[in-house]
TORDRENBA-435162 format. One line per field, with one value per atom (N, C-alpha, C, CB): x, y, z negated. Coordinates in steps of 0.02 Angstrom, whole numbers, plus 32768, in hexadecimal, padded with zeros to 4 digits. Glycine has a CB too. Example, Ala and Ser with C-alpha at 12.3 -4.5 7.8 and 13.67 -1.06 7.14 Angstrom:
BEGIN
east = 8294/8267/8294/8235/8282/82AC/8285/82C0 $
north = 7EE4/7F1F/7F5B/7F20/7F90/7FCB/8002/7FE2 $
up = 7E7A/7E7A/7E7A/7E3C/7E9E/7E9B/7E76/7EE2 $
! end
This chain:
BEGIN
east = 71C5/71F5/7211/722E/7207/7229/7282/7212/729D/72D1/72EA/72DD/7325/7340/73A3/7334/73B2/73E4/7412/73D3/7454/7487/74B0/74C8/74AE/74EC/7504/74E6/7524/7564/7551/7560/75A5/75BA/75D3/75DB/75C7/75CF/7609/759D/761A/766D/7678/7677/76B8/76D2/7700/76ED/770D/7744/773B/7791/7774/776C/772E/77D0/7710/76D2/770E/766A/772B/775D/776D/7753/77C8/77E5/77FF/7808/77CF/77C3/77B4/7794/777A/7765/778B/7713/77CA/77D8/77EF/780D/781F/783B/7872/7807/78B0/78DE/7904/790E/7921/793E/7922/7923/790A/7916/78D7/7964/78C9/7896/78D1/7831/78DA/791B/7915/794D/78DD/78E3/7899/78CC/78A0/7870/787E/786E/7841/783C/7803/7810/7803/77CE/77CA/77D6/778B/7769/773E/7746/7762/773D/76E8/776F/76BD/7676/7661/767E/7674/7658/7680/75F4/766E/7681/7641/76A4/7622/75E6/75DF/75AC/75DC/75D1/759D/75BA/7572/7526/755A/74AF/7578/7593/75B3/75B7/75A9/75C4/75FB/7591/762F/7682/76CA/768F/76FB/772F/774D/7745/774C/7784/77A4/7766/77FA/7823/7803/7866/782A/7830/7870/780A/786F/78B9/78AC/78C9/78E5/790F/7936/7939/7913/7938/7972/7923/7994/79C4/79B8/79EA/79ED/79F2/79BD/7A60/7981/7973/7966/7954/7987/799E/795E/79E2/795C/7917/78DE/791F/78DF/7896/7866/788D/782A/77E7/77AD/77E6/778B/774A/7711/7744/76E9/76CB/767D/76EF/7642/7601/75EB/75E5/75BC/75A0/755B/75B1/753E/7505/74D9/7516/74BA/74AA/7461/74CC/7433/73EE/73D5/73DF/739A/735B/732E/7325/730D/7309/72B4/734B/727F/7245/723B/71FC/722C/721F/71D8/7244/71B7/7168/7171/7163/7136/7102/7110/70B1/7121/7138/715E/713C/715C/718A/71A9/7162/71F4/7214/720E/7250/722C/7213/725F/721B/723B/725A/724C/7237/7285/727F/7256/72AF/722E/7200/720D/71C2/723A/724C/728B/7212/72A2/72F8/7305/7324/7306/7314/7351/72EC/736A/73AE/73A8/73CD/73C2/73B2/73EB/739D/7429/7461/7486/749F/749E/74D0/7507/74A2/7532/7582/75AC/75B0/75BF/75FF/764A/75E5/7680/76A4/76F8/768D/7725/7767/778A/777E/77D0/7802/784D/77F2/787E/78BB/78F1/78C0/7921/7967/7982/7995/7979/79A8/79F3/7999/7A06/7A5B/7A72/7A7A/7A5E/7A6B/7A51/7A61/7A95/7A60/7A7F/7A4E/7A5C/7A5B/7A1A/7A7D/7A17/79E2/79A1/79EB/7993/7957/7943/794C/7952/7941/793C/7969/7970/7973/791F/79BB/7912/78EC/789E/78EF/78A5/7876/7878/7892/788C/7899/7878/78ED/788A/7883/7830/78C1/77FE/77C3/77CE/779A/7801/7810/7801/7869/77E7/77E0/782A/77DC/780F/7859/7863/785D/783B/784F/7868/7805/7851/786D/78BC/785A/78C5/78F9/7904/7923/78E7/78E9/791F/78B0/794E/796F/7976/79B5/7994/798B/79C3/797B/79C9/7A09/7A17/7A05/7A51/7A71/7A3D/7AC0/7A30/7A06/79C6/79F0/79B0/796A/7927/7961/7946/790A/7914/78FA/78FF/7908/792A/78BD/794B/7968/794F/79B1/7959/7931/797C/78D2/798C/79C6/79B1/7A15/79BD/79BC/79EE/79A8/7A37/7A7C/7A4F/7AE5/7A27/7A13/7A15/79AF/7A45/7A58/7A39/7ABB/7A23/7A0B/79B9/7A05/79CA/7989/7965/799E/791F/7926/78E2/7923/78F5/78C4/78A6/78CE/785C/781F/781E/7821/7828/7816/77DA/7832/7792/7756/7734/774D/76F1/76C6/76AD/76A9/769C/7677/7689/765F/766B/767C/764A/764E/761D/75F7/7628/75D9/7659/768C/76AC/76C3/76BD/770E/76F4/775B/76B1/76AD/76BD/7672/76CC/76DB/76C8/772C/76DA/76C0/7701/768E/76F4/7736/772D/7747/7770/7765/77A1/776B/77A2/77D1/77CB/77C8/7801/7805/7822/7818/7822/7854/7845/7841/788D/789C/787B/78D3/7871/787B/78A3/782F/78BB/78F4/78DD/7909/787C/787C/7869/784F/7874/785B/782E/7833/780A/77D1/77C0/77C4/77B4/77BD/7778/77F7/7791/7748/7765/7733/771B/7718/76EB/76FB/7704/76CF/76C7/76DD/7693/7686/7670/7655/767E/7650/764D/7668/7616/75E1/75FD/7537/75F6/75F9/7629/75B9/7648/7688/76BC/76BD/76C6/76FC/7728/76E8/7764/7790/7787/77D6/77A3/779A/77D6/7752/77D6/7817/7844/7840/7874/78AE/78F1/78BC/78F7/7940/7972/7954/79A8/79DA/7A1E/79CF/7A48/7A84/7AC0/7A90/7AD0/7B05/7B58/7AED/7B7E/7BB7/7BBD/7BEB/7BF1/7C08/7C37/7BCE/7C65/7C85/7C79/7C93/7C2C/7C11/7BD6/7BF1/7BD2/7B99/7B61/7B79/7B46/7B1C/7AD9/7B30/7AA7/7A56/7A38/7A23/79F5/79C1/7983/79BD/7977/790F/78EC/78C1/78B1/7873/7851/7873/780B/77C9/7781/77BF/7776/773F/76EE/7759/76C3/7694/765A/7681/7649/7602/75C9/75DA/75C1/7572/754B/756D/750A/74C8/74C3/7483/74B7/74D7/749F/7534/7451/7421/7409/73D9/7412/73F7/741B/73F2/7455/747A/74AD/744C/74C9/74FB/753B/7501/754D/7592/7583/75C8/7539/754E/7522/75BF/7502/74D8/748D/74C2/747C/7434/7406/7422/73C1/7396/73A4/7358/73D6/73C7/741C/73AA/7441/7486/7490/74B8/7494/7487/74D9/7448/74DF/754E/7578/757B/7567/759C/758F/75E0/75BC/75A0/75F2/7557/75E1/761C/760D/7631/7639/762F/7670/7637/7641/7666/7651/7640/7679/767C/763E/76BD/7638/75FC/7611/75D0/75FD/7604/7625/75B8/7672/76A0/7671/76F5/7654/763E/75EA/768C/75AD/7572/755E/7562/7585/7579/7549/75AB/750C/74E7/7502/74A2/751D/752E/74F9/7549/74F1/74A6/74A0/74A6/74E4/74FF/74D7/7572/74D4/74CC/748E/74EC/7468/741E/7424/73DA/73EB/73E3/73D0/73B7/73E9/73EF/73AE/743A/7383/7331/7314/7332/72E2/72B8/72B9/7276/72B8/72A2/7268/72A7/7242/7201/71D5/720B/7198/7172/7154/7158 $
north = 1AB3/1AC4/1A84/1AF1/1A92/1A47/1A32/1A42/1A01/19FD/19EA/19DB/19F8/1A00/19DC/1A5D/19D6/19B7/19CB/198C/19D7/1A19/1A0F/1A2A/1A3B/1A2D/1A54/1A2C/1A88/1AB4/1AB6/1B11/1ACB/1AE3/1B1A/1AC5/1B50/1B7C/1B7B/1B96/1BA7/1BBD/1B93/1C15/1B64/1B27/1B3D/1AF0/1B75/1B83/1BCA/1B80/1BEE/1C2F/1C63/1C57/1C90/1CA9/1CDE/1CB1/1D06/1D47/1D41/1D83/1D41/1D4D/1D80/1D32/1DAA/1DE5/1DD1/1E11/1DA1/1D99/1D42/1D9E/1D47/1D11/1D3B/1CD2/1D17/1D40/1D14/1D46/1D37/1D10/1D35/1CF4/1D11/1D49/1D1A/1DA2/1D5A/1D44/1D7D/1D3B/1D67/1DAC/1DC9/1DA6/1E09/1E21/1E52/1E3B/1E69/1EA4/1E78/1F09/1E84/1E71/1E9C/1E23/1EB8/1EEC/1EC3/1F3F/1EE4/1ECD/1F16/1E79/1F07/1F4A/1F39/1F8A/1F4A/1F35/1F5E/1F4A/1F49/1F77/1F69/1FC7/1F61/1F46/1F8C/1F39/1F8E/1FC0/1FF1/1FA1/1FCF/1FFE/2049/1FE1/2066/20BB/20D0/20ED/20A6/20BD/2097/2067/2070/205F/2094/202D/20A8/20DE/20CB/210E/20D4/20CA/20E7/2099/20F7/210A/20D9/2131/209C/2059/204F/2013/204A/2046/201D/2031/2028/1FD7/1FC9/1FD1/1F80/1F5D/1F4C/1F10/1F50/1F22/1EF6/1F45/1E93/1E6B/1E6B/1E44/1E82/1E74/1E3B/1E6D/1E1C/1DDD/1DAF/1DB0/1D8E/1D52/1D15/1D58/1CDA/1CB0/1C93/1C7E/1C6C/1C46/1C56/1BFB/1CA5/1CBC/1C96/1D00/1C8E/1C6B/1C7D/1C14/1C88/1CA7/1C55/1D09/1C54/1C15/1C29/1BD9/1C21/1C1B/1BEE/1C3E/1BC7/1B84/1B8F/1B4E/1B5C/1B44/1B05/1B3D/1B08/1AB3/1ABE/1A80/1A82/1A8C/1A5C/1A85/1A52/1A2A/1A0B/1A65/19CD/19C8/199D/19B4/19C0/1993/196D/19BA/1916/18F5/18E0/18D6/18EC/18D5/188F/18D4/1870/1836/180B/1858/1827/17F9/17C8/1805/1789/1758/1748/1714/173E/1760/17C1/1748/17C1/17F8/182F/17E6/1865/18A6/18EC/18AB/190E/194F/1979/196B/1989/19C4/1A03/19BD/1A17/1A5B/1A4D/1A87/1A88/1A7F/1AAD/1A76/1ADA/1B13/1B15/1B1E/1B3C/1B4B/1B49/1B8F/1B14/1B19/1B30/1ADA/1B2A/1B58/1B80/1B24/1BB6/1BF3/1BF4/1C55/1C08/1C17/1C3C/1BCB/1C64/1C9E/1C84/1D08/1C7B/1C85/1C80/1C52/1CAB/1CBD/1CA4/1D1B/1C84/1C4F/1C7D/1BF4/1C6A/1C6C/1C64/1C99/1C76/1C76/1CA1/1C58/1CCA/1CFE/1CFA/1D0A/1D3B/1D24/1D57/1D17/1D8A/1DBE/1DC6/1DED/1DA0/1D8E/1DAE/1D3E/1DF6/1E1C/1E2D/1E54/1E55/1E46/1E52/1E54/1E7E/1E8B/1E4E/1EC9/1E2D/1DE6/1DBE/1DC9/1DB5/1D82/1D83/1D94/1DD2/1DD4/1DB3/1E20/1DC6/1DC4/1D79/1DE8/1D57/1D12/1CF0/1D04/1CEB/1CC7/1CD6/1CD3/1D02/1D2F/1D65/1D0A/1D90/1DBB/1E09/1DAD/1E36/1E85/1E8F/1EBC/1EA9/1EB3/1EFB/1EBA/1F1E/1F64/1F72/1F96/1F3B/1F4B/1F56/1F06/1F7D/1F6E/1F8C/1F94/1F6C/1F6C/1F34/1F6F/1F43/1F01/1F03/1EF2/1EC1/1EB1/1EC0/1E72/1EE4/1EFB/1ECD/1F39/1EC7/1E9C/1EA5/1EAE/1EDB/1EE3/1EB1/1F28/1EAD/1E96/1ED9/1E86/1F15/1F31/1F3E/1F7A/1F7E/1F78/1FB5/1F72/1FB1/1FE8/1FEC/1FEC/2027/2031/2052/207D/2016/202C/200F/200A/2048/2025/2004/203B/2004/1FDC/1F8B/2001/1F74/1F35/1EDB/1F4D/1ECD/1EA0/1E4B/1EAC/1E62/1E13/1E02/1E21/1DBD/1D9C/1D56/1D85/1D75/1D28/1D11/1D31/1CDD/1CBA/1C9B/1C9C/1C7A/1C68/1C9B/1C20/1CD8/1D04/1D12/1D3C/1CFD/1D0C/1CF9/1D47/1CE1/1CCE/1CE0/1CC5/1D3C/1D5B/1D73/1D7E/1D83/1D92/1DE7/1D37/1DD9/1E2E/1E53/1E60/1E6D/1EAB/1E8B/1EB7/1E59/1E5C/1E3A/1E25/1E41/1E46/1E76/1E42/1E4D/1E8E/1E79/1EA3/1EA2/1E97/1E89/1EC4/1E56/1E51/1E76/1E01/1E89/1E9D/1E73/1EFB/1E5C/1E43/1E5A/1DF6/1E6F/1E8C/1E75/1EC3/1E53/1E40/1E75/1DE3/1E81/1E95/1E73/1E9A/1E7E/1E3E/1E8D/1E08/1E4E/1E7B/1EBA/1E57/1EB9/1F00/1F2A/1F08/1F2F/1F64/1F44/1F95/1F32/1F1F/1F0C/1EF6/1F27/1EF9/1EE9/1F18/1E9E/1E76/1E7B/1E0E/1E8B/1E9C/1E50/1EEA/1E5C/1E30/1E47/1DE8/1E47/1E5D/1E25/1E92/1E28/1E07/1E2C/1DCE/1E2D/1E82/1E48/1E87/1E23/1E19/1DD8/1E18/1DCC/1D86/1D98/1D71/1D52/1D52/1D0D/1D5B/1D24/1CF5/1CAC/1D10/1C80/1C27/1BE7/1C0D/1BD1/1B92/1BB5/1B9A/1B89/1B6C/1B9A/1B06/1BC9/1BE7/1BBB/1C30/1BAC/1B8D/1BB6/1B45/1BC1/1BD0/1BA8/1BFE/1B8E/1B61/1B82/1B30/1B5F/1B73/1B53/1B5B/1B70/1B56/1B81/1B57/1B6D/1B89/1BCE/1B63/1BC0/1BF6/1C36/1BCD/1C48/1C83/1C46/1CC4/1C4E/1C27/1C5C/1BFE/1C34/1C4B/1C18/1C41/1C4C/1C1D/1C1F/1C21/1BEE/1BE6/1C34/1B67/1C41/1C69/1C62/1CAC/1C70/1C54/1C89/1C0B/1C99/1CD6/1CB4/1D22/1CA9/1C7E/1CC2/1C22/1CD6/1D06/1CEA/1D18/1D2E/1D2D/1D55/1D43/1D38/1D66/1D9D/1D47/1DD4/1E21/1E39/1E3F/1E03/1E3E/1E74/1E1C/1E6B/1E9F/1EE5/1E87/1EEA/1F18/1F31/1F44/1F05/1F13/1F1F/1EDA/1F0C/1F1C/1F39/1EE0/1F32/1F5D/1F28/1F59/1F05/1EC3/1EF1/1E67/1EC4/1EC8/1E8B/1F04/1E8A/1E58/1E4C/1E63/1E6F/1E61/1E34/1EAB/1E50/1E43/1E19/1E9E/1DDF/1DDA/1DCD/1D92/1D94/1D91/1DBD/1D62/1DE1/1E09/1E05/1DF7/1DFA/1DFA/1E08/1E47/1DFB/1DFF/1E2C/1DB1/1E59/1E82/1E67/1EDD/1E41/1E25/1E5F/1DC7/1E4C/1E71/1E61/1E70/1E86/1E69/1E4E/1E90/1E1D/1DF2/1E2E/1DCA/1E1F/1E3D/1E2E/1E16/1E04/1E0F/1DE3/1DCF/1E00/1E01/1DD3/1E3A/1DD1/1DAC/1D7D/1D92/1D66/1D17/1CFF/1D0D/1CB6/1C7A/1C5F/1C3F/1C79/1C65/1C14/1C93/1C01/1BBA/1B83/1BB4/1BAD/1B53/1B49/1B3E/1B75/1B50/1B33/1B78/1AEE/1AC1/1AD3/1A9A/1AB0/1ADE/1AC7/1ABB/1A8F/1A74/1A37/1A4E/1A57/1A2D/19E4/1A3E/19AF/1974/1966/1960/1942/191C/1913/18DD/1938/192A/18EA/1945 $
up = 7932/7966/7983/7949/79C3/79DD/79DF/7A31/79D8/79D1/7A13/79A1/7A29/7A66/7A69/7A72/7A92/7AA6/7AD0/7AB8/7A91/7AB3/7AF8/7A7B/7B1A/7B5B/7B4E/7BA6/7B1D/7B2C/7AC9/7B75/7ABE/7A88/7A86/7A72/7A46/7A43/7A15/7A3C/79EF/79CF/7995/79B1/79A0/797B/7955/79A3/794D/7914/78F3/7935/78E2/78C0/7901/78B4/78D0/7902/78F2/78EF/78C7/78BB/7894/78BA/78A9/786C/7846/786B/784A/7823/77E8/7839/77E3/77AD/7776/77C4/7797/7759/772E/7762/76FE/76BB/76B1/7672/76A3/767D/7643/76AC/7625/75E5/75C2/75D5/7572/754B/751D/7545/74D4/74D4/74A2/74AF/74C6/749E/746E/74C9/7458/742B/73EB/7465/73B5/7394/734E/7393/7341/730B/72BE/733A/728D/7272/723D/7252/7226/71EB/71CB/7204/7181/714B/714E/7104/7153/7163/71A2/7161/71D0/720F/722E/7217/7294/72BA/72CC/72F7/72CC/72E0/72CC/72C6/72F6/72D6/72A0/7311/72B2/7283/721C/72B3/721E/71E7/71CC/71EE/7182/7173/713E/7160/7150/713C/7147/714E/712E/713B/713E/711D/7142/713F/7176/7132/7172/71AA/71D5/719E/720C/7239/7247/7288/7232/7231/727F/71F1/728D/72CF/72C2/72FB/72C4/72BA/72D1/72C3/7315/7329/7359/72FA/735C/7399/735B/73B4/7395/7391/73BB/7379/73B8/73F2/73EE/73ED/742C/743C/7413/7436/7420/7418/743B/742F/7422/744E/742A/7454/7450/7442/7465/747A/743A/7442/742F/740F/7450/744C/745E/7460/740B/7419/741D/73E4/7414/7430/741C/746A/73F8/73F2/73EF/73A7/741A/7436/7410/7485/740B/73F9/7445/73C8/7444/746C/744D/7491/748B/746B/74A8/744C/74A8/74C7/74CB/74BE/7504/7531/7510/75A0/750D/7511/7556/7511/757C/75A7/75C1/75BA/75C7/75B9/760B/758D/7613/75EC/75DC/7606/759F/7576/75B0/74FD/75A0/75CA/75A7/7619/759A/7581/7599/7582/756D/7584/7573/7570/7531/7521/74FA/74F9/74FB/74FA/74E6/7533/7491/746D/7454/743E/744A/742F/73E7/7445/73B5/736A/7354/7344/7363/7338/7373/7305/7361/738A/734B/739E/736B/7348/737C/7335/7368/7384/7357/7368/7378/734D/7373/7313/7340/7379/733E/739F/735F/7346/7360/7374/733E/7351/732B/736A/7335/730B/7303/731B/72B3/729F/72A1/7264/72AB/72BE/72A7/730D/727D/724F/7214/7265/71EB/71C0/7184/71BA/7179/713F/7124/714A/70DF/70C0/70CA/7096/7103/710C/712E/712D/7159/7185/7164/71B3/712B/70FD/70D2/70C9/70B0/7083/70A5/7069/70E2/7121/711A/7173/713D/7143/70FE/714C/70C3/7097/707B/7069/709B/707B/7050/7054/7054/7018/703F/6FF6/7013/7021/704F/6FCB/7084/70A6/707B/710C/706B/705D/7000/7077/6FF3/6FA0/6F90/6F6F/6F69/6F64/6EFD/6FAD/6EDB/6EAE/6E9D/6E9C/6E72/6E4F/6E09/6E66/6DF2/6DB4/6D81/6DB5/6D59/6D30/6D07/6D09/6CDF/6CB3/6C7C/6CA1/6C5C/6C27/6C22/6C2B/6C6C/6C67/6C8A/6C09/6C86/6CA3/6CFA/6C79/6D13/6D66/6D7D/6D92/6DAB/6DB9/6DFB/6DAF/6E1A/6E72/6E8D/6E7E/6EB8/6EE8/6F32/6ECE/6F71/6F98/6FAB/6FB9/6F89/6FA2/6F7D/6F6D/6F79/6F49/6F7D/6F28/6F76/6FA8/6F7B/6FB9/6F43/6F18/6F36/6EA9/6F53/6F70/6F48/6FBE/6F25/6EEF/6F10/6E82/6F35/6F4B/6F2A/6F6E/6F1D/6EF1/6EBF/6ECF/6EB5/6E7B/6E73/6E7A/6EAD/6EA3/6ED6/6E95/6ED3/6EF8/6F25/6EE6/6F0D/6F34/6F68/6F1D/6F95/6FEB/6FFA/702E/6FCE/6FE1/6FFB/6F9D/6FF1/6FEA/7028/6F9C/7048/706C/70AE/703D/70B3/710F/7143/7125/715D/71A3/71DF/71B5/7223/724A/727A/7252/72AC/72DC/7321/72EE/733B/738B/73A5/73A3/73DA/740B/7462/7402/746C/74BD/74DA/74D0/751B/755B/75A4/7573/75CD/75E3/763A/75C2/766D/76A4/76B2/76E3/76F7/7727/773C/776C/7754/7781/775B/77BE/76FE/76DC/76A1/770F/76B9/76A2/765F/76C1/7623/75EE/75BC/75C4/75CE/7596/7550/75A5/751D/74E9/74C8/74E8/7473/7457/7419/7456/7401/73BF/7397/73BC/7369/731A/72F1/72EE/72F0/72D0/7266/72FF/724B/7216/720A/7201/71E1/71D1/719E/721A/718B/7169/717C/711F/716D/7188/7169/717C/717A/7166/7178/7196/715C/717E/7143/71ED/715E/712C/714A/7135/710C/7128/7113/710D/715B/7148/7166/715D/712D/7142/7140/7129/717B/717F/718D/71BC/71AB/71B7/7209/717B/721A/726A/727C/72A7/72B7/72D3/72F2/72F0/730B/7334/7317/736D/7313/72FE/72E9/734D/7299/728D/728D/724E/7297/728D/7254/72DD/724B/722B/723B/71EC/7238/7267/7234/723C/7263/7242/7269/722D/7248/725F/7255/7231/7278/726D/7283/72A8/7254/7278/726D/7251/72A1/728D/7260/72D0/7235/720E/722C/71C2/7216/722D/7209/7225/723B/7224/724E/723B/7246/726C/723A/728F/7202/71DD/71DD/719B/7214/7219/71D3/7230/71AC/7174/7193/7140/71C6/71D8/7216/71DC/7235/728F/72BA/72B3/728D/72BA/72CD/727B/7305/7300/731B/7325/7317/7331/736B/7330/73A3/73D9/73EC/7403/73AC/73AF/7352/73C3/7352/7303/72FA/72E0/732C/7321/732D/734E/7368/738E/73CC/7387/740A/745A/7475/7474/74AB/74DC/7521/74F2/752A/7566/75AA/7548/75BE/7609/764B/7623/7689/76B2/76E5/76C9/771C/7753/777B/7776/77A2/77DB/780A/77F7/7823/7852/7898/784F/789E/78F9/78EC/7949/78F1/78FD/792F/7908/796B/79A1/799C/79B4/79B0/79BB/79E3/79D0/79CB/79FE/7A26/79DC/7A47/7A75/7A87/7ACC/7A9A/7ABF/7A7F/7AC4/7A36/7A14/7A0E/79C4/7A34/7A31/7A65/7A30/7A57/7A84/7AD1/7A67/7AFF/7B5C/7B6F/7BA9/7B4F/7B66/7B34/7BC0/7B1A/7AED/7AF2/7AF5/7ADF/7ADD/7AF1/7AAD/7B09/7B16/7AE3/7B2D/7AD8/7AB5/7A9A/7AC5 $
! end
């Protein structure tokens, strides 16, 4: 295709602002077992409550094979690692978030009696962090929702996770939080709601508010052969 040389510009700023977003992602749920319907479970779903500087983050990191040609130039360019993963600041911080936060069964609520054996209460407010290694039992799955102004609301899932980072509870004048960290696992084998085609989770964004072709930014006449 020949390359050509612009005399007019086409649209230098917002194309519609239908489609920005502001806010915040304001609702975020999680479930011990994943959400997926085909998962077969009765396990609540908690509603974290407020979480501040929610962010939802998808990485990326490529491989790159370089030609024989000196100087040398990429010839293929694969994606060697993917990562999903949503961040924020708990700001309600009772025990299910707590239990959540630290890797613990949000749904247990077994505690430990003076005697030494177990009693099953759900009033059980004792949280003993490092009591065990294992993680089989206390994955879940995350959802987070934001609002835009005309209705519209983007969703995100992480079909499998468990929480990570350092709970810290400080003091302050003002409403304190503490970081949490949800990094997706591969859940193509479908254990919590994954599949081959979806192994982290996925995000449901909206469609382009105006279709229009900018006709203007193709070039107005070819260059000289």
């Amino acid at each position: 295709m020949a390359n050509g040389h612009y005399k007019q510009m086409g649209a230098q700023s917002v194309l519609s602002t239908t489609d920005l977003f502001q806010g915040f992602w304001s609702h975020v749920d999680v479930v011990k077992g994943g959400f997926k319907p085909k998962v077969a479970h009765n396990n609540e779903i908690h509603y974290l409550g407020v979480v501040n500087e929610g962010a939802l983050e998808i990485s990326r990191e490529d491989t790159e094979f370089l030609g024989t040609t000196f100087p040398q130039v990429v010839e293929l360019l694969t994606p060697s690692q993917v990562g999903m993963k949503f961040s924020g600041q708990l700001a309600e911080l009772q025990k299910v978030n707590l239990r959540l936060a630290i890797g613990k069964d949000i749904d247990d609520n077994t505690a430990t009696s003076d005697s030494g054996g177990t009693t099953d209460t759900a009033n059980n407010a004792f949280i003993y962090p490092g009591s065990s290694c294992k993680f089989d039992d206390v994955f879940v799955g995350v959802r987070a929702l934001r609002e835009r102004c005309d209705g519209f609301i983007m969703d995100m899932m992480i079909h499998k996770t468990i929480a990570s980072g350092t709970v810290t509870i400080g003091g302050a004048a003002e409403v304190i939080n503490t970081p949490v960290e949800f990094n997706a696992l591969d859940d193509r084998n479908g254990e919590l709601g994954g599949t081959s085609q979806s192994p982290l989770g996925w995000l449901y964004a909206p469609n382009p508010t105006s279709s229009t072709t900018d006709a203007t930014l193709r070039p107005s006449h070819d260059e000289p052969a």
